[in-house]
C-alpha positions as a LaTeX table, in Angstrom:
\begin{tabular}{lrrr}
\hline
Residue & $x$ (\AA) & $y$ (\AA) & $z$ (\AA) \\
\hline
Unk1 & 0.91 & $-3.15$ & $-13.79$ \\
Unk2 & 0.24 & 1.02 & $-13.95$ \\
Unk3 & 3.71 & 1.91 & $-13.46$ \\
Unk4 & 7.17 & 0.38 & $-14.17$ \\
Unk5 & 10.76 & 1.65 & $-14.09$ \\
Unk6 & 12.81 & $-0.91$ & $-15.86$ \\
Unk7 & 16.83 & $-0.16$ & $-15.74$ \\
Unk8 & 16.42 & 3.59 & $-15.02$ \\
Unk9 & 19.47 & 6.05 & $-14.99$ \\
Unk10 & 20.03 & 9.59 & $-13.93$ \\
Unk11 & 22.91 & 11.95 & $-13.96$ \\
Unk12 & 23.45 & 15.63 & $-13.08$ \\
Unk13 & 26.33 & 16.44 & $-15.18$ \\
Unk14 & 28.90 & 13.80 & $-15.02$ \\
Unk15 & 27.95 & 12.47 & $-11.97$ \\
Unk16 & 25.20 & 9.22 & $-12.07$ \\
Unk17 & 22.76 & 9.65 & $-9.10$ \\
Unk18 & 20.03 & 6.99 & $-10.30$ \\
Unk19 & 21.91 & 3.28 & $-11.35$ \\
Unk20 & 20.11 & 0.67 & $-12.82$ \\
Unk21 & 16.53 & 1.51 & $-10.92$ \\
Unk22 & 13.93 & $-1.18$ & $-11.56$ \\
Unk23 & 10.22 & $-0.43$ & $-9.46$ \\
Unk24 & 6.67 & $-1.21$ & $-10.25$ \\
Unk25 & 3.76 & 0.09 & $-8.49$ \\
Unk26 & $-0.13$ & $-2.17$ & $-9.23$ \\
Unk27 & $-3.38$ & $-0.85$ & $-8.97$ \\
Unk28 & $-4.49$ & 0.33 & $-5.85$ \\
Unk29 & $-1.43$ & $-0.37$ & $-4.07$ \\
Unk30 & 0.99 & 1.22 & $-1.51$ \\
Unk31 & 4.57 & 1.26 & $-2.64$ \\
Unk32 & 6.74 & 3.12 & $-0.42$ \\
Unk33 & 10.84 & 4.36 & $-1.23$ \\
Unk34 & 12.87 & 4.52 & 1.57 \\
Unk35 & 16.29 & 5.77 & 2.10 \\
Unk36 & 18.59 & 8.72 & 3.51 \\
Unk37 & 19.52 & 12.11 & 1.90 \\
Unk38 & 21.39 & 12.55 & $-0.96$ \\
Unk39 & 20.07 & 8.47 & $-1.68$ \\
Unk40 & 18.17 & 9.53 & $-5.04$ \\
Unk41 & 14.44 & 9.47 & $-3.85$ \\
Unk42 & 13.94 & 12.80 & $-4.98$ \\
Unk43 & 15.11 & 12.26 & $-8.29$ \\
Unk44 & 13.06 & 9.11 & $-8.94$ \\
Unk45 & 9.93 & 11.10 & $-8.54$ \\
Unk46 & 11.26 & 13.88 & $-10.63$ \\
Unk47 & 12.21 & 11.56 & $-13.30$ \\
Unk48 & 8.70 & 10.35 & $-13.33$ \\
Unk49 & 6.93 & 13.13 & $-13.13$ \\
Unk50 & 8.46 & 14.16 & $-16.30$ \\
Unk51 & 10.69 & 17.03 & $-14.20$ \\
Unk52 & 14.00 & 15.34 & $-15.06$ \\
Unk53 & 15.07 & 13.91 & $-18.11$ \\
Unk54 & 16.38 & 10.02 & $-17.72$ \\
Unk55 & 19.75 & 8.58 & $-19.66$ \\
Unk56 & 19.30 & 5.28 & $-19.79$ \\
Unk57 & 16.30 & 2.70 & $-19.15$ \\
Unk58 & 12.06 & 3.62 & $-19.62$ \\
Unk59 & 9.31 & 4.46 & $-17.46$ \\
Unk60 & 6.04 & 3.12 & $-18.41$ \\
Unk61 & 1.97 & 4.12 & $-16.98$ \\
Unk62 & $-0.69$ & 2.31 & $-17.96$ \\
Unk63 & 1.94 & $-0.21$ & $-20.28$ \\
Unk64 & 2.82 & 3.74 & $-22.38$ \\
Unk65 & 5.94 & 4.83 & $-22.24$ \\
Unk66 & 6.08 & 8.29 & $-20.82$ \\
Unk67 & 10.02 & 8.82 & $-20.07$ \\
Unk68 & 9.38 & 11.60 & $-22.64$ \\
Unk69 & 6.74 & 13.37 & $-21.50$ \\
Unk70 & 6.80 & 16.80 & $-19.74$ \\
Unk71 & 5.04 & 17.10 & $-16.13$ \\
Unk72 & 1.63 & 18.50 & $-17.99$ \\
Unk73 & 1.32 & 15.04 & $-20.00$ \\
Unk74 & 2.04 & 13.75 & $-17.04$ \\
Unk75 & $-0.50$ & 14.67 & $-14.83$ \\
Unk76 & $-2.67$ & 14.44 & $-17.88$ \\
Unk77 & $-1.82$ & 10.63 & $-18.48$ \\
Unk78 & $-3.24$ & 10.28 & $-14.66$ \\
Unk79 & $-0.20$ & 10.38 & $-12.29$ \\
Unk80 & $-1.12$ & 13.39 & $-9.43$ \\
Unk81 & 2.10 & 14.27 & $-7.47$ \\
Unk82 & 3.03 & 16.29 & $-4.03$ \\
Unk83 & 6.11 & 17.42 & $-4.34$ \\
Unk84 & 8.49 & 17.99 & $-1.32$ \\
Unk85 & 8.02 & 21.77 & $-0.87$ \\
Unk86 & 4.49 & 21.64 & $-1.75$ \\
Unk87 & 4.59 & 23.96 & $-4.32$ \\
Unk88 & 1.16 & 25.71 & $-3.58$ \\
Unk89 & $-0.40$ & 28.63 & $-5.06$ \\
Unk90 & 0.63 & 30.59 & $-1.88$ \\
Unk91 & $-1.61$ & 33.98 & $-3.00$ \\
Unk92 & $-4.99$ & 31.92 & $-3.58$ \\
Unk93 & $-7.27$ & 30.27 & $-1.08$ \\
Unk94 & $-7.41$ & 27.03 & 0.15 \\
Unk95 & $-10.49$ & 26.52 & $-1.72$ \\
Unk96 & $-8.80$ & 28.10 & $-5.02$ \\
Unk97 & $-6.06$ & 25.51 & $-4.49$ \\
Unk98 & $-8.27$ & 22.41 & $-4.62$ \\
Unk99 & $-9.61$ & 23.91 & $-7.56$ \\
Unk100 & $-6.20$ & 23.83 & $-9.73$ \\
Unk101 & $-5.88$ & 20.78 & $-8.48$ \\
Unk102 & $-8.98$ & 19.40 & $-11.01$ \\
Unk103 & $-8.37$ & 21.43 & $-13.79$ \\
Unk104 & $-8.20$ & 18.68 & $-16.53$ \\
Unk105 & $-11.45$ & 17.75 & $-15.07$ \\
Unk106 & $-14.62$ & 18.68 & $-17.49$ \\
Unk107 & $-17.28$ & 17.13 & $-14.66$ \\
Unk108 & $-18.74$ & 20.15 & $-12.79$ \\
Unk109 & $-20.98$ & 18.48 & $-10.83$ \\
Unk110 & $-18.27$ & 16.09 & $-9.94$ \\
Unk111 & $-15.34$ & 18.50 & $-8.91$ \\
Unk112 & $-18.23$ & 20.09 & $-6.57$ \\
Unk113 & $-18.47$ & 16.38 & $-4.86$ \\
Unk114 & $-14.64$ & 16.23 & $-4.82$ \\
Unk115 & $-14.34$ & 19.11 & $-2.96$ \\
Unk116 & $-17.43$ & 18.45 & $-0.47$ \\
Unk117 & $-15.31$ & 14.92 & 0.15 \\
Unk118 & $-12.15$ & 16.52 & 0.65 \\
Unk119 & $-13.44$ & 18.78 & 3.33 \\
Unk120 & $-15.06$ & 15.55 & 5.23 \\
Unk121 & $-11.65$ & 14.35 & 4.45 \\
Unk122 & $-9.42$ & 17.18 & 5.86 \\
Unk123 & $-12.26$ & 19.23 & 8.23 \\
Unk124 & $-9.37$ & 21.98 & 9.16 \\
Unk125 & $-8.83$ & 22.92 & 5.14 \\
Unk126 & $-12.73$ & 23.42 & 5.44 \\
Unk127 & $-12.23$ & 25.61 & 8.30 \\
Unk128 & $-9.56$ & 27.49 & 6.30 \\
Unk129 & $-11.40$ & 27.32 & 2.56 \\
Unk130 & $-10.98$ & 31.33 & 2.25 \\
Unk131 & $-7.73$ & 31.51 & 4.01 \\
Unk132 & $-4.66$ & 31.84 & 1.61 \\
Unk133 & $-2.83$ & 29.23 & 1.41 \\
Unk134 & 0.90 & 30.61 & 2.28 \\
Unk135 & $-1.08$ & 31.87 & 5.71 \\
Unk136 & $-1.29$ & 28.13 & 6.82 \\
Unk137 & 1.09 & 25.76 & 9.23 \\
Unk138 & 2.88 & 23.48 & 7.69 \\
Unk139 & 0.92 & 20.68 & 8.24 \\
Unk140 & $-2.03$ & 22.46 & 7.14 \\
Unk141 & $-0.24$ & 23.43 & 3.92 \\
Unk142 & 0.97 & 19.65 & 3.42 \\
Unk143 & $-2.79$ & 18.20 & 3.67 \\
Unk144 & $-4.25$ & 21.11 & 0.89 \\
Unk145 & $-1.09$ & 19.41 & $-1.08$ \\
Unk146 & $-2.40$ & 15.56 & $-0.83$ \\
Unk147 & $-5.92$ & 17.10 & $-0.75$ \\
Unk148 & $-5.20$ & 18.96 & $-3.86$ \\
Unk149 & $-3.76$ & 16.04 & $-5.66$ \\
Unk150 & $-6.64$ & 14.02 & $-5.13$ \\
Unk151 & $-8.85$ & 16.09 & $-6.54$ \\
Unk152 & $-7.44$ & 15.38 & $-9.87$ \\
Unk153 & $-8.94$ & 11.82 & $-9.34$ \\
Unk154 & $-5.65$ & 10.23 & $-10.45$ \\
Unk155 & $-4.61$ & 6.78 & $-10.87$ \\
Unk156 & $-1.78$ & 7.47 & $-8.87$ \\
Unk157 & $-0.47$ & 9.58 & $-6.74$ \\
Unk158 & 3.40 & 10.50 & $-6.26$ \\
Unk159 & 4.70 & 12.21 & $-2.46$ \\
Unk160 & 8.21 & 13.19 & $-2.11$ \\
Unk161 & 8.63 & 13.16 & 1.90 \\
Unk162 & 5.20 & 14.10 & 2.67 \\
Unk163 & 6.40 & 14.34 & 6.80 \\
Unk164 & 8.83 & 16.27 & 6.29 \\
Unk165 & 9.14 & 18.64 & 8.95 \\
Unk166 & 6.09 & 17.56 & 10.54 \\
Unk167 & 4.83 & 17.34 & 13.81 \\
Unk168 & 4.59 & 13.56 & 15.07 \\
Unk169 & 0.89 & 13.71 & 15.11 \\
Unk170 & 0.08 & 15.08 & 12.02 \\
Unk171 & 2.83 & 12.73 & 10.31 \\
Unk172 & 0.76 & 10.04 & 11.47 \\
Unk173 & $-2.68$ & 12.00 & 9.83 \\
Unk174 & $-0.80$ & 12.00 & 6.34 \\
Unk175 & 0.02 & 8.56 & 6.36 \\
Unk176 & $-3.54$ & 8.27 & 7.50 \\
Unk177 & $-4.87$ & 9.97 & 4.33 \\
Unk178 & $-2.54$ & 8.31 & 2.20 \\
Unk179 & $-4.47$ & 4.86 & 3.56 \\
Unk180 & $-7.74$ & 6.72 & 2.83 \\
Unk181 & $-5.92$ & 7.28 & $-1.02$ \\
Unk182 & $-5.65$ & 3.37 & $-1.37$ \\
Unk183 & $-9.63$ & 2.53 & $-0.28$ \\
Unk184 & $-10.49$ & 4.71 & $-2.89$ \\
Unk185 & $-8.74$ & 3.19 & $-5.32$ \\
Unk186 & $-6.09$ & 5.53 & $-6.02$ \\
Unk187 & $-2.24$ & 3.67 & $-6.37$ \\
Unk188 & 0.52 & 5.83 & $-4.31$ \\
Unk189 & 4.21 & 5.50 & $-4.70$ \\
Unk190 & 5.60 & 7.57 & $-1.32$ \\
Unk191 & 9.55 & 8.77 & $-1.27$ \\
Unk192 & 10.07 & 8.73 & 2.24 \\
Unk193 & 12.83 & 8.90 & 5.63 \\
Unk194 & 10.23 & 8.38 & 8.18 \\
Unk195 & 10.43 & 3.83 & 7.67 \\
Unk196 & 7.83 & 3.61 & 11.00 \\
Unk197 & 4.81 & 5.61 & 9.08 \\
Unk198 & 6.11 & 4.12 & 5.51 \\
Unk199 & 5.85 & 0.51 & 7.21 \\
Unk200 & 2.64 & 1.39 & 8.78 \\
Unk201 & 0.69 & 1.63 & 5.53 \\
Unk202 & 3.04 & $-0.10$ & 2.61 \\
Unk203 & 2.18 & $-2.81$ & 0.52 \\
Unk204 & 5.67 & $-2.91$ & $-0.79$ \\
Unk205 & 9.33 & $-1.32$ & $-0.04$ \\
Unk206 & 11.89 & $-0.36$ & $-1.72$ \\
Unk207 & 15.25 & 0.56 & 0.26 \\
Unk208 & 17.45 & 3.29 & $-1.78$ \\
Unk209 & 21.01 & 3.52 & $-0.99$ \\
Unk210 & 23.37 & 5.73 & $-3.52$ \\
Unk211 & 21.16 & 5.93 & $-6.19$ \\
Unk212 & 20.47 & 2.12 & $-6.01$ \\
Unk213 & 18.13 & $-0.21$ & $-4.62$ \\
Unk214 & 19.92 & $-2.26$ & $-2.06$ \\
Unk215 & 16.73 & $-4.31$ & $-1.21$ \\
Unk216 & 13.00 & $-4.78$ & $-1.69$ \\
Unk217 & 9.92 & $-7.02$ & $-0.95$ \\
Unk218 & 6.33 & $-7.02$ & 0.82 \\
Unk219 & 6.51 & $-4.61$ & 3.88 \\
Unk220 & 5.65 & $-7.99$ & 5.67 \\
Unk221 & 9.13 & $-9.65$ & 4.18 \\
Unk222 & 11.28 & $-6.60$ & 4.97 \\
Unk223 & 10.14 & $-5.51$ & 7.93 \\
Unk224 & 12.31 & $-7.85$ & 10.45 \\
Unk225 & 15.78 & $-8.36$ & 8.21 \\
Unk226 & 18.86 & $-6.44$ & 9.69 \\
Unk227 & 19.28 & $-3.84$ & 7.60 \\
Unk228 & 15.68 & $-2.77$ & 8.27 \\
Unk229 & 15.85 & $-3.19$ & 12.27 \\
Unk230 & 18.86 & $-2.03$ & 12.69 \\
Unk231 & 19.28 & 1.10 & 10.14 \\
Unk232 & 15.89 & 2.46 & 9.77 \\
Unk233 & 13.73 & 1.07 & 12.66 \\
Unk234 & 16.58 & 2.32 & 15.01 \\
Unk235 & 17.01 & $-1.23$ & 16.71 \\
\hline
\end{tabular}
């Protein structure tokens, strides 16, 4: 198993926003969060990315416990994230972007090849590799995110709403890329509203609901129950 929340909790202050969480993600697999705002997606990838400390429970990668690492030891340990506003280097290029994105990389000659596949991978970042990056659309700036975070080469790879605000076509590109993600390998836990796209390429679900998982199974198992049809399928 490569990651594994066992009995997580979170709290801002007094108030408990994470309750009991339990989630594992394998090797090479899709595992996708689902729920509305204000459910406690956000904070589940925060908490594992070592941006927001946990009060009860552990997080494990690679069967080490990392519930106290910062977000450098982190994306050290292997776990590559895209976090919900992006958080880009606005000022540098497109191509300077990628580049942050494999700086714990030593392999010269393999960063080069990284960034050669990324631009087969995402042709309209190659069209824009001198543009800055705070100059792009949105959905340009959301692929150099996912773009950037694979050129870390990671084991895994962490989105917190990746459509968000997105176009319906290029929502259905990211979940595209996040399919590529699995073929090569890389494992991707995806926080997520949009339950069509999350279906679409999930190995597993998770449904959130006030800071607690409410249900869970193979996207196969969940996909026709109630709650799924009727709440976030729109049946």
């Amino acid at each position: 198993m490569l990651l594994k929340l066992n009995n997580v909790n979170a709290r801002y202050g007094r108030v408990e926003v994470l309750r009991s969480i339990s989630l594992a993600v394998n090797e090479g697999e899709v595992v996708a969060i689902l729920g509305p705002n204000g459910a406690g997606k956000s904070t589940i990838v925060r908490s594992i990315l070592g941006l927001k400390p946990i009060s009860g429970g552990e997080i494990t990668f690679n069967d080490k416990r990392i519930d106290h690492f910062n977000a450098q030891k982190v994306f050290a340990a292997g776990i590559a994230s895209c976090p919900e506003q992006r958080r880009l280097f606005f000022r540098m290029s497109v191509y300077e972007n990628l580049q942050m994105g494999a700086n714990y990389r030593k392999d010269k000659a393999g960063i080069t090849a990284s960034i050669k596949e990324v631009f087969q991978l995402f042709p309209r970042l190659d069209e824009r590799k001198n543009q800055q990056a705070g100059t792009l659309s949105g959905g340009e700036q959301q692929m150099l995110a996912m773009a950037r975070a694979m050129m870390a080469k990671p084991k895994l790879m962490v989105l917190d709403e990746p459509s968000l605000g997105l176009a319906p076509l290029m929502i259905a590109n990211i979940f595209d890329i996040i399919s590529h993600a699995k073929k090569q390998g890389i494992a991707v836990l995806v926080a997520e509203q949009n339950a069509r796209q999350a279906f679409r390429v999930a190995d597993r679900v998770y449904i959130l609901e006030l800071g607690k998982f409410v249900l869970s199974g193979t996207a196969q198992e969940l996909i026709n129950t109630e709650l799924v049809k009727n709440i976030y399928m729109g049946a």
